[in-house]
KEDREN-589082 format. One record per atom (N, C-alpha, C, CB): x, z, y; residue number from 1; chain. Coordinates in nm, 3 decimals, padded with zeros to 5 digits, m for minus. Glycine has a CB too. Layout:
BEGIN
        c1        c3        c2    nr   kette
         X         Z         Y   NUM       A
...
REM end
This chain:
BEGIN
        c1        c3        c2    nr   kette
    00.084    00.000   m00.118     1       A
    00.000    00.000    00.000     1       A
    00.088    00.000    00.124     1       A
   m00.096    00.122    00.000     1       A
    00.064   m00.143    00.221     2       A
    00.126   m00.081    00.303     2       A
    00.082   m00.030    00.405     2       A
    00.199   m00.132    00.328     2       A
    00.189   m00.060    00.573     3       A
    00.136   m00.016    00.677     3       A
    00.034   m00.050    00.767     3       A
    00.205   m00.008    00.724     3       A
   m00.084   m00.036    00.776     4       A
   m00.198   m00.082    00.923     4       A
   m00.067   m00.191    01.023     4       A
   m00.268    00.129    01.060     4       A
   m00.057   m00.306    01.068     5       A
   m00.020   m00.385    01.138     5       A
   m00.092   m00.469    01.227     5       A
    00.033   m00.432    01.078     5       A
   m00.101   m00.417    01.388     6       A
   m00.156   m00.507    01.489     6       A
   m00.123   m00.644    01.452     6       A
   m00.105   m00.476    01.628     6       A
   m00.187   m00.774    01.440     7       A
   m00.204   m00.855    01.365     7       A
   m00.141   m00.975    01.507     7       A
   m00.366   m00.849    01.287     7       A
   m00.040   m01.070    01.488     8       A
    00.029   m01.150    01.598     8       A
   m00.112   m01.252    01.619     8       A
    00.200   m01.239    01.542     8       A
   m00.241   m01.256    01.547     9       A
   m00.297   m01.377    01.563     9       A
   m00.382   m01.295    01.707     9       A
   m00.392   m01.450    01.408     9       A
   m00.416   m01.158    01.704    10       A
   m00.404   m01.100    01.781    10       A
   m00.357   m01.056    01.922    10       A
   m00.395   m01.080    01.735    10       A
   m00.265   m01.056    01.872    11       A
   m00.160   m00.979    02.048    11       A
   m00.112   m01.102    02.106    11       A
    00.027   m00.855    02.019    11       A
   m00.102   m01.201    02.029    12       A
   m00.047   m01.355    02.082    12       A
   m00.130   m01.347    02.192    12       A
   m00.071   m01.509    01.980    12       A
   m00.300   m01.412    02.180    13       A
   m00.308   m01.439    02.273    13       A
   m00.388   m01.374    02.367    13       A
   m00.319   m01.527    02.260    13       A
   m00.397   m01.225    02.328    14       A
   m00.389   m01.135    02.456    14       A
   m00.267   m01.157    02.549    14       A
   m00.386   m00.985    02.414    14       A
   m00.168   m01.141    02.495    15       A
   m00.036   m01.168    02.573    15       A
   m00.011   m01.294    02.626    15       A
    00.074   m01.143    02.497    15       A
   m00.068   m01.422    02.595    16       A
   m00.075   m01.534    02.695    16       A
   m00.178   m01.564    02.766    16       A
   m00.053   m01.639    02.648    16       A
   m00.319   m01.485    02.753    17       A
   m00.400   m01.490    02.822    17       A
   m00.382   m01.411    02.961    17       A
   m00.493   m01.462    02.750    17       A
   m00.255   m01.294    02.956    18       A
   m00.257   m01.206    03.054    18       A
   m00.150   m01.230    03.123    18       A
   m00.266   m01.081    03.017    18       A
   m00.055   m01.343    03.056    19       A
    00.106   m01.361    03.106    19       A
    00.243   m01.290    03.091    19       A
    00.105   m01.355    03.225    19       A
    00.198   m01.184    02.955    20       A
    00.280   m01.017    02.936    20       A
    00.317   m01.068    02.794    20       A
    00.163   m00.830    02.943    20       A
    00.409   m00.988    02.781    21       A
    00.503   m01.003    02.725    21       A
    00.444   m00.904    02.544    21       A
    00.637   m00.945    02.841    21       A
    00.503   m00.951    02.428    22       A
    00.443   m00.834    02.364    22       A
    00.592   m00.781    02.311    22       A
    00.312   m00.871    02.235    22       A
    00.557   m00.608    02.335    23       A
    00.650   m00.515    02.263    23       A
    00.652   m00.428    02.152    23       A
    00.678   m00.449    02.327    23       A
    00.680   m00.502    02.068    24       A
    00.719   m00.361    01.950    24       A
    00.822   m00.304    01.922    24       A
    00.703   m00.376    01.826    24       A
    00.715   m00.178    01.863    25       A
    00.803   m00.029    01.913    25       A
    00.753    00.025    01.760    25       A
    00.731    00.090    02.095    25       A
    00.840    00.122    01.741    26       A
    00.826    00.201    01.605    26       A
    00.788    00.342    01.656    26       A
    00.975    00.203    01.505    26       A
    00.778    00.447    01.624    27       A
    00.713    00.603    01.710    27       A
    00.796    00.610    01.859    27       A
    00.763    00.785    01.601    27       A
    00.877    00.605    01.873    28       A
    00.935    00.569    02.007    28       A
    01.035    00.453    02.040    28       A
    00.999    00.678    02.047    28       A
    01.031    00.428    02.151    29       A
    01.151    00.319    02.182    29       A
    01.247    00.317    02.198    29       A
    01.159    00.265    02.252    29       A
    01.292    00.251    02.134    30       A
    01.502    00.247    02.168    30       A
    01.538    00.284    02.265    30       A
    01.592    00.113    02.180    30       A
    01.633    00.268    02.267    31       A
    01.735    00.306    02.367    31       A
    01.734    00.203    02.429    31       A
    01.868    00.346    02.330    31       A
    01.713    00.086    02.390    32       A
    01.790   m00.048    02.452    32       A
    01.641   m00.144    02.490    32       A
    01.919   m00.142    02.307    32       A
    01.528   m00.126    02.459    33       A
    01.419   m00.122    02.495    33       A
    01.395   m00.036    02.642    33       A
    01.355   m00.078    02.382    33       A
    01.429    00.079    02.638    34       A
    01.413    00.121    02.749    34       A
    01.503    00.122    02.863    34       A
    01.382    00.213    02.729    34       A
    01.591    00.093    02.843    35       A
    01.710    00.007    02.930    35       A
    01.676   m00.108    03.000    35       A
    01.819   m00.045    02.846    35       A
    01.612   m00.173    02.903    36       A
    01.544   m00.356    03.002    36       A
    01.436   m00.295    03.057    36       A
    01.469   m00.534    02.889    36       A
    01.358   m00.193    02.987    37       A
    01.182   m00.189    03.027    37       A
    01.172   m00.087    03.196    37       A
    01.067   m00.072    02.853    37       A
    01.302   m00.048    03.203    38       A
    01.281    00.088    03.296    38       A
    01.305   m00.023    03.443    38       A
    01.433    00.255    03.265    38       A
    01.364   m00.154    03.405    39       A
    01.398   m00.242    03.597    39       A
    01.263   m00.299    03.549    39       A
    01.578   m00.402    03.651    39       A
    01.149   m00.286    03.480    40       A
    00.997   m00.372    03.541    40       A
    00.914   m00.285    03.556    40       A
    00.917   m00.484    03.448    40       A
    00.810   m00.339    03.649    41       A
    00.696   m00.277    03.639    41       A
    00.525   m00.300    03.607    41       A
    00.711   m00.241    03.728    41       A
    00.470   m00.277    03.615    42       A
    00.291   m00.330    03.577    42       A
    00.211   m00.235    03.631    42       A
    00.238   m00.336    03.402    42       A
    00.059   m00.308    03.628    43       A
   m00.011   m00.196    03.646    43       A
   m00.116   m00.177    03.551    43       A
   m00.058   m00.192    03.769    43       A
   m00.094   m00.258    03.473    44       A
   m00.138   m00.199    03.300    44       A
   m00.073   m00.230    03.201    44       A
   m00.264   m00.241    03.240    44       A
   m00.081   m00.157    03.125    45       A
   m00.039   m00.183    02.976    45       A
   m00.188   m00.194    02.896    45       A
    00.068   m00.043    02.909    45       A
   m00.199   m00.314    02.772    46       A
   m00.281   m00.284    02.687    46       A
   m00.238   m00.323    02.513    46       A
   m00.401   m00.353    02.743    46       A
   m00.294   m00.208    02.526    47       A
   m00.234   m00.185    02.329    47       A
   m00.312   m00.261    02.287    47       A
   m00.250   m00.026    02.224    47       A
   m00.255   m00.324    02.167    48       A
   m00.346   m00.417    02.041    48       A
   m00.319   m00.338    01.913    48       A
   m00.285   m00.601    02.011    48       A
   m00.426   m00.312    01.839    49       A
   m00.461   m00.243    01.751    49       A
   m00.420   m00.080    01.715    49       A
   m00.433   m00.320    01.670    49       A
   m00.538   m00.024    01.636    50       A
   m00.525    00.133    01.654    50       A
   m00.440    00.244    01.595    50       A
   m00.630    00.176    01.626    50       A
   m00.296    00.159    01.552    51       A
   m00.198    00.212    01.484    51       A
   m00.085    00.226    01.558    51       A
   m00.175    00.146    01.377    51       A
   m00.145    00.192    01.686    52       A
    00.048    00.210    01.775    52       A
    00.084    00.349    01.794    52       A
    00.069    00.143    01.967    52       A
    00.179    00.410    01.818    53       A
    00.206    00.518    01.863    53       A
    00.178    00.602    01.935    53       A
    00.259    00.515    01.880    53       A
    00.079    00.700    01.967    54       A
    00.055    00.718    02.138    54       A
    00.210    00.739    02.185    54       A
   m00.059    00.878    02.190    54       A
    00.282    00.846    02.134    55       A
    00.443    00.854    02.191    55       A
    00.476    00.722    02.257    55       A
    00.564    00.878    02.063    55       A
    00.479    00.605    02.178    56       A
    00.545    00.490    02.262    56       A
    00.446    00.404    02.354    56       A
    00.616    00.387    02.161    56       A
    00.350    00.420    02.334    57       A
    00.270    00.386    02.481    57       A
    00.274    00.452    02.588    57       A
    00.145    00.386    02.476    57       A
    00.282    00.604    02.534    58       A
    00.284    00.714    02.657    58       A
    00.437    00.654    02.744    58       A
    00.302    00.916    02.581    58       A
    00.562    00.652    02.613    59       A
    00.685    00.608    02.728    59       A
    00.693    00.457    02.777    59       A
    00.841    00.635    02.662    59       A
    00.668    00.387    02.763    60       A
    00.590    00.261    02.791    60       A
    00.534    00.285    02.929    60       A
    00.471    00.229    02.681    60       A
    00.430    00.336    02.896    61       A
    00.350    00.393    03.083    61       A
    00.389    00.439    03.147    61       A
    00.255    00.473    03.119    61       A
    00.497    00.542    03.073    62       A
    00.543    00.608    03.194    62       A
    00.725    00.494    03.225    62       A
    00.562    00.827    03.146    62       A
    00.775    00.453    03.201    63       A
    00.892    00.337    03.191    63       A
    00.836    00.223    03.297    63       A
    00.911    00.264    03.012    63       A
    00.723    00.217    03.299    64       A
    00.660    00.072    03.388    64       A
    00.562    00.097    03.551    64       A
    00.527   m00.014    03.259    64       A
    00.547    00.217    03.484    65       A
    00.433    00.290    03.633    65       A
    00.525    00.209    03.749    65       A
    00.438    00.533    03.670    65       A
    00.420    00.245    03.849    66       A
    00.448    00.138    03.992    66       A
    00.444    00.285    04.090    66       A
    00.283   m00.021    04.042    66       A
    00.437    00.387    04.027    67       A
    00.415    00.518    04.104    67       A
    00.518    00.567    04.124    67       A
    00.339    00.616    04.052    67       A
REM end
């Protein structure tokens, strides 16, 4: 059995419908993920499917805030 996986037929084209980029992340983000992610910003993030991490959305939101 495996893992629940947000599905690319999915996040594809949320992510070209919105012009954003898609990121995966495992329970938190790299080091080197958050190195590129900390010089952008947004004013949303939206998750595709109900298995992501809250941890890595939470640093995600907080890595991109415009605040």
């Amino acid at each position: 059995r495996g893992l629940p996986l947000a599905d690319a037929l999915t996040s594809g084209p949320v992510a070209a419908i919105n012009a954003s980029p898609v990121i995966l992340a495992d329970n938190v983000l790299t080091s080197t993920q958050q190195s590129v992610l900390k010089k952008k910003t947004t004013y949303e993030v939206i998750q595709v499917g109900g298995t992501v991490s809250k941890t890595a959305v939470q640093n995600l939101k907080e890595l991109l805030s415009r605040t």
